[in-house]
VOTINU-383922 format. One line per 2 residues: their letters; for each residue x, y negated, z negated of N, C-alpha, C. Coordinates in Angstrom, 1 decimal, padded with zeros to 4 digits, always signed. Example, Ala and Ser with C-alpha at 12.3 -4.5 7.8 and 13.67 -1.06 7.14 Angstrom:
as> +013.2,+005.7,-007.8,+012.3,+004.5,-007.8,+013.2,+003.3,-007.8  +012.8,+002.2,-007.1,+013.7,+001.1,-007.1,+012.9,+000.0,-007.9 .
// end
This chain:
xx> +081.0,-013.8,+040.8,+080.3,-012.6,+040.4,+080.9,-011.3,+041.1  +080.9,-010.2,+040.3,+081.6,-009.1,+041.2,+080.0,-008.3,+041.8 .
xx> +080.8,-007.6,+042.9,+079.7,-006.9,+043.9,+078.9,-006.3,+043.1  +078.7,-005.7,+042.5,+077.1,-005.5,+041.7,+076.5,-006.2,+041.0 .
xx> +077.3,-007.0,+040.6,+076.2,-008.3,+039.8,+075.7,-009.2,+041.0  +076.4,-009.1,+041.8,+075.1,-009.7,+043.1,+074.2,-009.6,+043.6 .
xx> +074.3,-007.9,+043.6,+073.4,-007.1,+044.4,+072.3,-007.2,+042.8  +072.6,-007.0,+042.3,+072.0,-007.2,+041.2,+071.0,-008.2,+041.2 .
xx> +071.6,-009.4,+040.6,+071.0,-011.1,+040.8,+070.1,-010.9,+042.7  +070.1,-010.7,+043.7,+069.6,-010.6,+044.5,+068.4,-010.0,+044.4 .
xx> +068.2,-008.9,+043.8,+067.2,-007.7,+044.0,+066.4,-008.3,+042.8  +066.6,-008.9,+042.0,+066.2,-009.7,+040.7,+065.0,-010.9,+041.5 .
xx> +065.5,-011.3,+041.9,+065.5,-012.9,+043.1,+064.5,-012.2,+044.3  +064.9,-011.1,+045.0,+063.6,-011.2,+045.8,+062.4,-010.4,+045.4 .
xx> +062.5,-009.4,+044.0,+061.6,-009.2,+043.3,+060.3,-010.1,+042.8  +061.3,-011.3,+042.1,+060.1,-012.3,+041.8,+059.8,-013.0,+042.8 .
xx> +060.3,-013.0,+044.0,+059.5,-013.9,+045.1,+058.7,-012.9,+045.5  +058.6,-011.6,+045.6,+057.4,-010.9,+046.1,+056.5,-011.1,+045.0 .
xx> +056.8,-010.7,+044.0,+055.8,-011.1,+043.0,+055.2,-012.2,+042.9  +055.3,-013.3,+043.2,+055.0,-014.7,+043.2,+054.6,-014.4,+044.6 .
xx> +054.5,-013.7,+045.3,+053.8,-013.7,+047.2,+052.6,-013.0,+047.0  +052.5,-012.1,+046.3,+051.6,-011.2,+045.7,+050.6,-011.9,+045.2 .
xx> +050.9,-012.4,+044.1,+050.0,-013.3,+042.9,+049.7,-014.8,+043.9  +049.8,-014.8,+044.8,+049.4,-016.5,+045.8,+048.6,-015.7,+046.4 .
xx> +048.7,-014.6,+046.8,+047.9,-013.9,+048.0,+046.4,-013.6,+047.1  +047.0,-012.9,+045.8,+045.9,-012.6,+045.1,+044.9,-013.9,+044.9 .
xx> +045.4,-015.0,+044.3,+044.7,-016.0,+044.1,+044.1,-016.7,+045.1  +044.6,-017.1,+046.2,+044.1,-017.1,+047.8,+042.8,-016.4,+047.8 .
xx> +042.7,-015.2,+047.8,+041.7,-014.2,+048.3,+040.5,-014.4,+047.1  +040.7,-014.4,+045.9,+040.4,-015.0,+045.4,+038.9,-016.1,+045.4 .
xx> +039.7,-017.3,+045.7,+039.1,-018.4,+045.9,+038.5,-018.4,+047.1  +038.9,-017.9,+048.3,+038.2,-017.7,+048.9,+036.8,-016.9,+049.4 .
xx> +036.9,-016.2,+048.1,+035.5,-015.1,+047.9,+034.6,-016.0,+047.1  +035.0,-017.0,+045.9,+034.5,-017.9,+045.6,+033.8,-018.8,+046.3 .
xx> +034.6,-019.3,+047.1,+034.0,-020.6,+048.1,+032.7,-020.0,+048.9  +033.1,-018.5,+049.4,+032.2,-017.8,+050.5,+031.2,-017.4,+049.5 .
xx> +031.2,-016.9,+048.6,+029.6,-017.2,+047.5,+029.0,-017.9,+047.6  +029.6,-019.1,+046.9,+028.9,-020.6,+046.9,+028.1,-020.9,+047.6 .
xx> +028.7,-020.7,+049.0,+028.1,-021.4,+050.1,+027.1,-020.2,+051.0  +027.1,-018.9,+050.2,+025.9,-018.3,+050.1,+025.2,-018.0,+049.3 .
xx> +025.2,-018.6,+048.4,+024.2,-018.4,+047.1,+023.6,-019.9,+047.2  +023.8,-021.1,+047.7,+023.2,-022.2,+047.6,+021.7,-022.0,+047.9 .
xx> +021.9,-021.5,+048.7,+020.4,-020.8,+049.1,+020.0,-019.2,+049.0  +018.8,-019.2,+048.6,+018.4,-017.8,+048.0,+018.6,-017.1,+049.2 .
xx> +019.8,-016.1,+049.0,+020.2,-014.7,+049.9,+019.0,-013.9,+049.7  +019.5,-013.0,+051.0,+018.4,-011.9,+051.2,+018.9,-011.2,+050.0 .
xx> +017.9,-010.1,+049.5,+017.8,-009.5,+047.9,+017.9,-008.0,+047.9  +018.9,-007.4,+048.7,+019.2,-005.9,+049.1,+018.9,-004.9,+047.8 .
xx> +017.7,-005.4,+046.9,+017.7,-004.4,+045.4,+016.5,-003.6,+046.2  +016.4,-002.3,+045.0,+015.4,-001.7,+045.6,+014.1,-002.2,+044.2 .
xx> +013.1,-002.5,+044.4,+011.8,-002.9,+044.0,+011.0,-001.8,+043.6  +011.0,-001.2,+042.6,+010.5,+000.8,+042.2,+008.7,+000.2,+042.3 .
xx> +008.8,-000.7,+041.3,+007.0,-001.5,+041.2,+006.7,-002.1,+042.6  +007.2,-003.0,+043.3,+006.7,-004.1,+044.2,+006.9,-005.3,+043.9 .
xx> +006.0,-006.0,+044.7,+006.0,-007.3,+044.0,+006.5,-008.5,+044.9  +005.9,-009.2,+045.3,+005.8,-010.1,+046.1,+007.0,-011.3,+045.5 .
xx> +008.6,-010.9,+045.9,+009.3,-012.1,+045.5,+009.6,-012.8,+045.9  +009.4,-012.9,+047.0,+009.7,-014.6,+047.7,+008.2,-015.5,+047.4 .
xx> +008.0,-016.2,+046.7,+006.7,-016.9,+045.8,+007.3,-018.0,+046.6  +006.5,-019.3,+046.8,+006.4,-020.6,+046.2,+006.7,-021.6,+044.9 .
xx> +006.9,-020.1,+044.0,+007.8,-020.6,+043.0,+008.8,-020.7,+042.8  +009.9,-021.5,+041.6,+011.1,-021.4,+041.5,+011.0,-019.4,+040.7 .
xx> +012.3,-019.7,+041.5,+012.8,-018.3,+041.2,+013.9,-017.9,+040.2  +013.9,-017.1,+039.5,+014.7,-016.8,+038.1,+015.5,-015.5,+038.2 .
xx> +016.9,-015.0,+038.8,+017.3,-014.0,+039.0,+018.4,-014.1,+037.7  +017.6,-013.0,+037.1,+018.9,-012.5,+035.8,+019.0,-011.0,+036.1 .
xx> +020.5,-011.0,+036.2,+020.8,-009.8,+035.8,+021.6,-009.5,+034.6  +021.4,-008.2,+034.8,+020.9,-007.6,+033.1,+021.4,-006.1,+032.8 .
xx> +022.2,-005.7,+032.0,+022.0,-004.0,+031.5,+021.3,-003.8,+030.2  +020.7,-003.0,+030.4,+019.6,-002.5,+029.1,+020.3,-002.3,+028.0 .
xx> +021.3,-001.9,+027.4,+022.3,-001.5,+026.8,+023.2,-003.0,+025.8  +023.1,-004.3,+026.9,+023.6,-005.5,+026.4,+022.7,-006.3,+025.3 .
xx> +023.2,-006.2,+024.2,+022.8,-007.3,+023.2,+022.3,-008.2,+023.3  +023.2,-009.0,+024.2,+022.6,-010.2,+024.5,+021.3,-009.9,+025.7 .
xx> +021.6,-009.3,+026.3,+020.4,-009.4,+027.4,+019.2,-008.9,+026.4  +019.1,-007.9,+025.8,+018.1,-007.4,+024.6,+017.7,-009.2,+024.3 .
xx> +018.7,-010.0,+023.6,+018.0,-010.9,+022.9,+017.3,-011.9,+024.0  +018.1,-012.1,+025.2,+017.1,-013.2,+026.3,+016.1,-012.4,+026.1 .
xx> +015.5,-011.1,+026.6,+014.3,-010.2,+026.5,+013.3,-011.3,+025.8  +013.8,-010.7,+024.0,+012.9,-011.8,+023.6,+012.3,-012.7,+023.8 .
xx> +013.6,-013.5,+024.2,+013.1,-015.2,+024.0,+012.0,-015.4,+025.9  +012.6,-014.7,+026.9,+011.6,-014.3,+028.1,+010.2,-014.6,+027.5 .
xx> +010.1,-013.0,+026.7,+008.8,-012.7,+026.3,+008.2,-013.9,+025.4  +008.7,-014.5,+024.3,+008.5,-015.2,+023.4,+007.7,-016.7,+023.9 .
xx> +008.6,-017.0,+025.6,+008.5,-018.5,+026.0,+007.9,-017.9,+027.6  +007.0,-017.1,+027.3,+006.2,-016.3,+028.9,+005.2,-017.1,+028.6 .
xx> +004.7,-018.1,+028.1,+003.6,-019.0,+028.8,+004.3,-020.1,+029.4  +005.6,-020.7,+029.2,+006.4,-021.7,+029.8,+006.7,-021.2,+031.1 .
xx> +007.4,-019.7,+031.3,+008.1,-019.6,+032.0,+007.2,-019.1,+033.5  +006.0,-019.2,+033.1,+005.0,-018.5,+034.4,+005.0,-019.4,+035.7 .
xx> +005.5,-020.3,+035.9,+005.5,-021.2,+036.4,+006.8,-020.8,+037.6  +007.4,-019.6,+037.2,+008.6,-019.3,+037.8,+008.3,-018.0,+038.4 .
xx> +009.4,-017.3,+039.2,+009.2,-016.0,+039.1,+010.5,-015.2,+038.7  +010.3,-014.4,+038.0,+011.7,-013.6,+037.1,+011.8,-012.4,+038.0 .
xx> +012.9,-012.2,+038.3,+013.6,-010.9,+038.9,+014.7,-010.3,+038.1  +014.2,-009.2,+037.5,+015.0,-008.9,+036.9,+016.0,-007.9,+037.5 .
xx> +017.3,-008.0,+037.6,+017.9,-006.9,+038.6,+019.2,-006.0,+037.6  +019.3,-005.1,+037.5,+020.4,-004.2,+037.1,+020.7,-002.8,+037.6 .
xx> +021.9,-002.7,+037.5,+022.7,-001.3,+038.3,+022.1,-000.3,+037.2  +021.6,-000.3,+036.3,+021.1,+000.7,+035.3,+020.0,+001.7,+036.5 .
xx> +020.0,+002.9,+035.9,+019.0,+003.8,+036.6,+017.6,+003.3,+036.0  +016.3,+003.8,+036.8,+015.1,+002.9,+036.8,+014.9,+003.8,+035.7 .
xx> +015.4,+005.1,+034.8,+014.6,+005.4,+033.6,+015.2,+004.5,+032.7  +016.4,+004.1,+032.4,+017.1,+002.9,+031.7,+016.2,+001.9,+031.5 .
xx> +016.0,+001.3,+032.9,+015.6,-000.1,+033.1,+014.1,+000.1,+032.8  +013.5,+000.8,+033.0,+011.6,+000.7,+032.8,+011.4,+000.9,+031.5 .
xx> +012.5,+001.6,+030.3,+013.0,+001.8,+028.8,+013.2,+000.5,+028.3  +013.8,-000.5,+029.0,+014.1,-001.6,+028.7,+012.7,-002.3,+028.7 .
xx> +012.2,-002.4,+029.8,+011.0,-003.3,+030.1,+009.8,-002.8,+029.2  +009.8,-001.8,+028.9,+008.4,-001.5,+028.1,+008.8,-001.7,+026.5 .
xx> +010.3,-001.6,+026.2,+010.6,-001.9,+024.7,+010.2,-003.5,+024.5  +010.6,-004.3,+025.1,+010.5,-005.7,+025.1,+009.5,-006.5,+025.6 .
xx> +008.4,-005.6,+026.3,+007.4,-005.9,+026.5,+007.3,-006.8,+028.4  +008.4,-006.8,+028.6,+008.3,-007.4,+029.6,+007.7,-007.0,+031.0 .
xx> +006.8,-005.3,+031.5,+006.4,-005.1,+032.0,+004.8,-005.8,+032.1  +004.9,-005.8,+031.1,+003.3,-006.8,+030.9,+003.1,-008.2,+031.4 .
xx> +004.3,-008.5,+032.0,+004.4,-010.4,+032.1,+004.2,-010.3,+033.8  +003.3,-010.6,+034.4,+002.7,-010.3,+035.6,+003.9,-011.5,+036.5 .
xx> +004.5,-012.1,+036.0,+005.9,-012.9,+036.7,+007.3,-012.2,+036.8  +007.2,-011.2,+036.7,+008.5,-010.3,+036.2,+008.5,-009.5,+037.1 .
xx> +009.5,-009.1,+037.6,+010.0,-008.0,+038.5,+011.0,-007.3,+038.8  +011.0,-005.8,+038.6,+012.8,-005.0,+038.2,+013.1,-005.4,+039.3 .
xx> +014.1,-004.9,+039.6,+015.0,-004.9,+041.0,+015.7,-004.1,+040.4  +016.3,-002.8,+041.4,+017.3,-001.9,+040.9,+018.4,-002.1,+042.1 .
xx> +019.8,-002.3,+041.2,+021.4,-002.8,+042.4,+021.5,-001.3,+042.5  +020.8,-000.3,+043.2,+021.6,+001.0,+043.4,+022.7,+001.0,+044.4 .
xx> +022.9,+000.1,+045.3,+024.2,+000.1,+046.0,+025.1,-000.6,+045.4  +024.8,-001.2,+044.4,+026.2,-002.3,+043.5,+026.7,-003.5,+044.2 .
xx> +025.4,-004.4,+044.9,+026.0,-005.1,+045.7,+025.8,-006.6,+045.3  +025.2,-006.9,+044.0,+025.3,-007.6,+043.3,+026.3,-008.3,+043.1 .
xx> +027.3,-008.2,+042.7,+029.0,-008.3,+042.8,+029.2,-009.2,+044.2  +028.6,-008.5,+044.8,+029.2,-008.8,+046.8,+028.5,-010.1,+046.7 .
xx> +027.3,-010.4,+046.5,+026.4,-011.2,+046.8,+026.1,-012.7,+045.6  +026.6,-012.2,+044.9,+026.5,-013.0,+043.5,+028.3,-013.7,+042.9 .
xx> +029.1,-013.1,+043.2,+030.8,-013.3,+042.9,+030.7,-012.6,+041.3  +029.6,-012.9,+041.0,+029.7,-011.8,+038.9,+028.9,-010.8,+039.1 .
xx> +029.8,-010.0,+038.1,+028.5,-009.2,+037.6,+028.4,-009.4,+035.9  +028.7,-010.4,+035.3,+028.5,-010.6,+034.2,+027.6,-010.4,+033.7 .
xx> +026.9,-010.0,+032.1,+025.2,-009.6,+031.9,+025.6,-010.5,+030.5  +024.4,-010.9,+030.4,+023.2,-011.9,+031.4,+023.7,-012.8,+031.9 .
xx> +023.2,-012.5,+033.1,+023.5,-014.3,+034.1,+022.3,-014.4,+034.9  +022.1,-015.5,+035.0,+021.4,-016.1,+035.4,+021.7,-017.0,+036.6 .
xx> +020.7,-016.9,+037.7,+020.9,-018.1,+039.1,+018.9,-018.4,+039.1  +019.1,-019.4,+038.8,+017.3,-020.2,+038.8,+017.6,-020.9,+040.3 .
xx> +016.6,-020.9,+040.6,+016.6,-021.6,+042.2,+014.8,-022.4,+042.5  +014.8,-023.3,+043.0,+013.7,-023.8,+043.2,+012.5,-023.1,+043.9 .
xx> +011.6,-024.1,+044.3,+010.8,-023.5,+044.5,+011.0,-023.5,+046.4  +011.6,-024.0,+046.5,+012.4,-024.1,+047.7,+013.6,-023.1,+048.3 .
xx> +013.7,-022.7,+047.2,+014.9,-021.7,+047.3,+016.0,-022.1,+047.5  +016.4,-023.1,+046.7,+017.7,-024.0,+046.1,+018.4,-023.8,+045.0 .
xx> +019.8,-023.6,+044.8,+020.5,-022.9,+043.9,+020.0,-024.6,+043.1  +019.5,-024.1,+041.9,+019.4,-025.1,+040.6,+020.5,-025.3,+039.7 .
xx> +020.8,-024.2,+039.2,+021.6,-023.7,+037.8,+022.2,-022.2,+038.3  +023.2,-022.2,+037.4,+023.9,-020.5,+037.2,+024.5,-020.4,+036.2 .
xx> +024.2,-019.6,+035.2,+024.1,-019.7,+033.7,+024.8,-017.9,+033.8  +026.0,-017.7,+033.2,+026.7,-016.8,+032.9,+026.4,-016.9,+031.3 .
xx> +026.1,-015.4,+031.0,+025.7,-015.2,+029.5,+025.0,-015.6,+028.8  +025.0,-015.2,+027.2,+023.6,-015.9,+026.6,+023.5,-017.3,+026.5 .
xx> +022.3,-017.7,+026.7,+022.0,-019.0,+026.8,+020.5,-019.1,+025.9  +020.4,-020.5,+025.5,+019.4,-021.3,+025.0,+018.2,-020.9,+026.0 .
xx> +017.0,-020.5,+025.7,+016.0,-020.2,+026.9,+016.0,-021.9,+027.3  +015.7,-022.7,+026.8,+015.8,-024.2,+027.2,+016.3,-024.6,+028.3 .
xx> +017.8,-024.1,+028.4,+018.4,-023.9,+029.6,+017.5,-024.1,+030.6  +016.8,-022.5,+031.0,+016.6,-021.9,+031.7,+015.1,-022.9,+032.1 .
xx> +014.5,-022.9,+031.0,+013.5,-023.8,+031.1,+013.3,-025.0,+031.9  +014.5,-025.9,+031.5,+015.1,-027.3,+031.8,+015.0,-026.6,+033.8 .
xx> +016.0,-026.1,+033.8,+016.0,-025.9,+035.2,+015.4,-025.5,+036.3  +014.1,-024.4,+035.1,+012.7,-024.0,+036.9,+012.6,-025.4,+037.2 .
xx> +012.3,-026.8,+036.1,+011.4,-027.7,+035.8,+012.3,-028.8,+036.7  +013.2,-028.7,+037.0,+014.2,-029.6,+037.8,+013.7,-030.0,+038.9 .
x> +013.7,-031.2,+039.2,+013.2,-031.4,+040.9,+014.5,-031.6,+041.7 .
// end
C-alpha cells in the first residue's frame, strides 16, 4: 500500500475500534442501570411524587403503580377498564403517577371518573424522577407489588385488566 492508503486504512481501523469502545461502554452502562433498578424496585422504593389530594399510600394492600399521561390513548383506555373492574380492583391500592401538570392530570381523573374510586391516588413526577427510579417511562406501565411490598408483575403498556387483576391476587 502506498503512504496514504495506510494512513488511510489506519484511521478507518481505529475509528471503528472507538466506535465499537463507545457502543460496549454504552451497553455496559446500560445494563448496569438495569440491574441497579431491579434490585431496587424488587421492593417498593420510597415514592418522591408530590400527592396534591393525600392519601395514605403505604396500605396493607397490594399496591398498583401505573404511570400514565393524560394525553395517551391507551392510558385513556386502562382508565376505563380501572373504572369499569373498581369493584375487583379495591382490594388494591392504585397510584396513579404522571409528569403531566396537576390541571392535566385532575382533567384526566374527573373525565374518567377515577377521582371517585376512594383506592386511587395521583401522584405528580414534578422532578421527573420516575425514569431514575423505575428504568421506564413508558405510558402505561404498570409495577403491582404485594401487600408486602413485593415487586409481583411489571406490565409495560396496554394490557388486559386481567393481568393486573391476576397479579394484586398472587400470593
Amino acid at each position: 500500500m502506498t503512504n496514504g492508503k495506510t494512513v488511510f486504512f489506519y484511521a478507518i481501523i481505529t475509528g471503528v475500534f472507538l466506535l465499537l469502545l463507545v457502543f460496549g461502554y454504552k451497553v455496559y452502562q446500560i445494563k448496569t442501570i438495569k440491574a441497579r433498578v431491579w434490585q431496587e424496585t424488587k421492593s417498593l422504593p420510597d415514592l418522591p411524587f408530590y400527592f396534591p389530594y393525600g392519601g395514605n399510600v403505604f396500605t396493607n394492600k397490594p399496591i398498583i403503580i401505573n404511570y400514565f399521561s393524560p394525553e395517551c390513548e391507551h392510558c385513556q383506555y386502562m382508565a376505563t377498564q380501572i373504572v369499569s373492574h373498581s369493584t375487583t380492583l379495591t382490594s388494591a391500592h392504585l397510584l396513579l403517577i404522571t409528569a403531566a401538570n396537576l390541571t392535566d392530570a385532575a382533567g384526566f381523573m374527573s373525565t374518567f371518573k377515577l377521582d371517585s374510586l376512594p383506592f386511587v391516588t395521583l401522584g405528580l413526577d414534578t422532578n421527573n424522577v420516575f425514569f431514575r427510579k423505575f428504568g421506564s417511562n413508558t405510558v402505561p406501565s404498570f409495577y403491582i407489588y404485594n401487600a408486602q411490598h413485593n415487586l409481583v408483575r411489571k406490565i409495560m403498556g396496554e394490557t388486559k385488566i386481567e393481568n393486573i387483576i391476576d397479579a394484586i391476587n398472587a400470593k
